[in-house]
N, C-alpha and C positions, 0 to 999 in steps of 0.2 A: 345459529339457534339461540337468540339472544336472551329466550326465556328459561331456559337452560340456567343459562348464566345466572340470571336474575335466580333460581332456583338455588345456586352455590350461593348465592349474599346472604341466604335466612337462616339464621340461627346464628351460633358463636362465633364464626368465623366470618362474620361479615365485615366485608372491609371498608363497610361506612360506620359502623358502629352505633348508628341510632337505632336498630332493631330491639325487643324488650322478651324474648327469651334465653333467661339465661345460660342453659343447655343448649348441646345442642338439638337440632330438631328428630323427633322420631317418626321419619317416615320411613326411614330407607327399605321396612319390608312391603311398601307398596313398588319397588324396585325392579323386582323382579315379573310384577306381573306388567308394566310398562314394559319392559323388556321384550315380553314375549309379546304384546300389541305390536312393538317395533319392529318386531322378524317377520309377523304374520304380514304387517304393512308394508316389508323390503320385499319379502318373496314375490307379493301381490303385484305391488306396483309393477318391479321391476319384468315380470312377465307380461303385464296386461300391458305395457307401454312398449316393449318391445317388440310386441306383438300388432300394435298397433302402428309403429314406426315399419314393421316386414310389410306389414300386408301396404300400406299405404308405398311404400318405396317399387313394390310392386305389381300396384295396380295402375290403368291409366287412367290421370286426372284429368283428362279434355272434360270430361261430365260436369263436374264436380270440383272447379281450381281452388275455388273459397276457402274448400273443406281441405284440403290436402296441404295448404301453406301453413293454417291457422292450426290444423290436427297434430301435423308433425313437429310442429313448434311446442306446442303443449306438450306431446308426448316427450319431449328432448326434458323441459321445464320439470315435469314429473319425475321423471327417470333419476335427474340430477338432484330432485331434494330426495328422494326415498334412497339413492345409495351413498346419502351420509349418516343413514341412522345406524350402520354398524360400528360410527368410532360413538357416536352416541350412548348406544345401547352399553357397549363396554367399558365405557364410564361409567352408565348408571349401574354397574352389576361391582364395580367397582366404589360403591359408595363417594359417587362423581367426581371422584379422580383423574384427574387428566397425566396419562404418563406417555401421548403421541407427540410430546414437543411441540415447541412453540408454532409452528412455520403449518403442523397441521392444524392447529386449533388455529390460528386465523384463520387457515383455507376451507377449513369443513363449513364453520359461521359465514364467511361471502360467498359459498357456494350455496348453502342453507338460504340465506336473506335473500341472491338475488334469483333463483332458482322461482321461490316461493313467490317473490312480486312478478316475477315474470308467467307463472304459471295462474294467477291471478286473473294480469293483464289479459292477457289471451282470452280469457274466458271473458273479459269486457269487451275484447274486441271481436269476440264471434258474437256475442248479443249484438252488438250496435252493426256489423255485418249484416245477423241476418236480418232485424230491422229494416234499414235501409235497404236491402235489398229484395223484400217481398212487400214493406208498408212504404217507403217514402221515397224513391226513386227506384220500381221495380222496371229490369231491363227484358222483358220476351224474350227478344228479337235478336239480343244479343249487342246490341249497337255501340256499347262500353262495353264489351266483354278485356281489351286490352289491357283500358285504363285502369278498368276494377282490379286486374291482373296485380297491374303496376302498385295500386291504393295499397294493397293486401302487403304487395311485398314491405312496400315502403310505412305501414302502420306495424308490423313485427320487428323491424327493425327502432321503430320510436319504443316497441314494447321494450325489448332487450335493454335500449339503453336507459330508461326510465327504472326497470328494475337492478341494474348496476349501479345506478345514484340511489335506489335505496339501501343499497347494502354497502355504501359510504362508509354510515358510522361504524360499523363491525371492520371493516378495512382500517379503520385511523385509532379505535381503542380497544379491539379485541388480544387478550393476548394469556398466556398461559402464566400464572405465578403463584407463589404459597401461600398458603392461607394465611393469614396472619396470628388466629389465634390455633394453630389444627396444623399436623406434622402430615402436611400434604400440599399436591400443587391441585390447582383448578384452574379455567375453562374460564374466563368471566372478561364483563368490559370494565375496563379500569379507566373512566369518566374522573374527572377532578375532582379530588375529596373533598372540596370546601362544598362543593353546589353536588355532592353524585346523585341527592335525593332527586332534584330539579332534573338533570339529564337522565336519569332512569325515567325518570317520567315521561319525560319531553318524547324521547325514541317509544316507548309503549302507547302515548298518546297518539302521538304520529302513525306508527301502526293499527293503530283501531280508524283513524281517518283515512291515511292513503289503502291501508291492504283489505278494509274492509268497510265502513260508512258510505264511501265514496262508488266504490264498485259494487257494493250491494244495491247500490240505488239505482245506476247503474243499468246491470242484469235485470231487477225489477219491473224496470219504468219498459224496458226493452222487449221482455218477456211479455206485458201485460199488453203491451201494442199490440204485440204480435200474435198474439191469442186472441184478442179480440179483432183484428183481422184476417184470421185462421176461421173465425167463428161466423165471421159476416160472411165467408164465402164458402161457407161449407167443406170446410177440408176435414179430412177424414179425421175421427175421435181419439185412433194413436199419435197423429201426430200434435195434437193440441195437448194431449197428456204427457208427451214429451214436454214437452214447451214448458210443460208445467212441472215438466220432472227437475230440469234443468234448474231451475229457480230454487225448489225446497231442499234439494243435495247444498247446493251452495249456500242456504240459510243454516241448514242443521249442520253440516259441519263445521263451519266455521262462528255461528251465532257465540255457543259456550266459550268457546277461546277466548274470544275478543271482549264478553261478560268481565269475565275472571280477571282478562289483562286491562281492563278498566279499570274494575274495584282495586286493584294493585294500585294502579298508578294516583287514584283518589289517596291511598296510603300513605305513600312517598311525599305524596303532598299536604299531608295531614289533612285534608280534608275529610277522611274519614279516619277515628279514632283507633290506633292499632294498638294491638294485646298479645299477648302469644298465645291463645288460640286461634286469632284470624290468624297471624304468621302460619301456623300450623297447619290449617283449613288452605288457607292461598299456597302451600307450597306443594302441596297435593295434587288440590284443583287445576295450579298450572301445567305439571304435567301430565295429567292424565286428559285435559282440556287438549292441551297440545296435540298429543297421540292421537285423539277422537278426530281432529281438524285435519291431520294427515292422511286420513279415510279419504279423502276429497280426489287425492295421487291414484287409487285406485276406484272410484267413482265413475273420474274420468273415461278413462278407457270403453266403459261401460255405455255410459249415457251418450256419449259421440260414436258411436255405431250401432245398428241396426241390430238387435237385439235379436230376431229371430233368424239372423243369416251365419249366428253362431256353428250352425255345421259346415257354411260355407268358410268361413276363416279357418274350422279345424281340418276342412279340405285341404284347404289352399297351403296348411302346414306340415299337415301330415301325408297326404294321401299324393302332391306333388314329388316331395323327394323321392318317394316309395315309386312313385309310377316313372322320376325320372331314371332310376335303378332299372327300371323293365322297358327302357327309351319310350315308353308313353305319354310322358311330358307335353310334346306338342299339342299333340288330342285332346288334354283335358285342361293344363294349365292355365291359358289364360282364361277361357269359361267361369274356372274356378275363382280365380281372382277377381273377374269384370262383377262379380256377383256379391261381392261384400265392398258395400261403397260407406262411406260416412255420410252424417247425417246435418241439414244445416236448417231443416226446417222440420 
């Protein structure tokens, strides 16, 4: 959670020392109300995704293989950034203190970074999926259904390793140590002090290109295909609203983040003239920016399944074990489950 980081360098204790407020910064009572965005987002996530990982591991995919390789992947990607925000949050309530030692604060940061591009990824690769797969080589008949099988597997795995190489840099300079001007340790990447303005930049640049420029256009161009040949052939009005839902989630969650982490980096780089009120405003903005972006971990769950077969998932959760209890299980189980399938169009 590199922004995090980047949030410990503002104010007095910054361990580059070109920042221009000479106190330090007064935000920390916006703190606690991050915090409690954080737990609402852990609780969330981690139910809607594991929820989504039950029913999927238990339903059968012959229908529907696209959605079950590319669902369960995202849901694993999710799962994996929202249950780091409890060493997060307890930093932030600790006036971002880091006192989980070194070996976690690397591992929460590359579990955070490649989590996060990888849950991304997925989401570029279900566009260009469904794409391809109803506009530009659509198969009826089934006649690649293998190959496709094969594509899918072998495109989730390019995903994984593409977002492991972005959470690099957080592997080679994240690491826990004290503040230098502040009788505390933190949480931060410790980049070469001659150039850190340059390397803070370079990684937040890079992230507004790889984790967001790039795949927004991406989803877009994919999305906008695909609605307009939704539209040419008459497919029903939910599912183009879908199509269309997909796209503005993924703008509005993540558009403010990548804003903010912009005008930071224009900072660092002096390109834009900094004061300690922007410090002030930017150290705010980024985490509450952040927090809003990770709505996307519980979004997901949503938007990739069938919205009105919500009684059927709660079926298939509750009303199974209970009926397995009264050996009714057979009778109703798989019904129940064949009945809540995801969604790829």
């Amino acid at each position: 959670m590199s922004d995090y980081g980047r949030g410990s360098h503002l104010g007095s204790d910054s361990v580059c020392g070109i920042l221009l407020c000479v106190g330090p910064l007064d935000q920390y009572p916006i703190f606690p109300a991050i915090a409690t965005m954080n737990s609402l987002i852990f609780v969330t996530g981690v139910l809607g995704n594991a929820l989504v990982l039950y029913v999927q591991l238990h339903t059968k995919t012959s229908a529907r293989p696209e959605v079950h390789v590319y669902v369960c992947n995202l849901a694993v990607a999710d799962l994996c950034v929202v249950l780091t925000l409890p060493f997060w949050t307890l930093s932030l309530l600790d006036h971002d203190v880091w006192r989980l030692g070194d070996p976690l604060c690397k591992l929460t940061h590359v579990a955070y970074s490649a989590n996060l591009y990888a849950s991304i990824f997925f989401i570029v690769a279900m566009s260009v999926d469904r794409y391809v797969s109803l506009v530009r080589w659509p198969d009826p008949l089934g006649q690649w259904h293998n190959e496709r099988i094969h594509a899918r597997r072998l495109a989730c795995a390019v995903v994984w390793i593409l977002a492991l190489l972005g959470s690099v840099p957080d592997m080679l300079f994240i690491t826990s140590e004290p503040a230098p001007l502040a009788n505390r340790t933190i949480c931060v990447a410790t980049y070469p002090l001659e150039t850190f303005p340059s390397w803070m930049a370079g990684t937040q640049l890079f992230l507004n290109l790889a984790g967001f420029a790039l795949p927004c256009t991406a989803v877009t161009l994919c999305h906008v295909l695909v609605h307009r040949a939704l539209a040419r052939s008459h497919a029903p009005n939910h599912t183009r609203r879908l199509v269309l839902a997909y796209t503005l989630v993924f703008l509005t969650c993540w558009f403010p983040y990548h804003c903010v982490l912009f005008i930071d980096a224009l900072v660092l780089l002096e390109v834009v003239s900094a004061n300690c009120m922007l410090e002030q405003v930017l150290f705010g903005t980024l985490h509450i920016a952040q927090c809003f972006s990770l709505m996307h971990c519980c979004a997901n769950p949503v938007l990739y399944t069938v919205l009105g077969r919500v009684c059927a998932l709660l079926s298939a959760v509750v009303v199974i074990p209970v009926s397995s209890f009264f050996r009714l299980n057979k009778l109703i189980s798989e019904s129940l489950l064949s009945k809540f399938v995801m969604v790829v169009t």
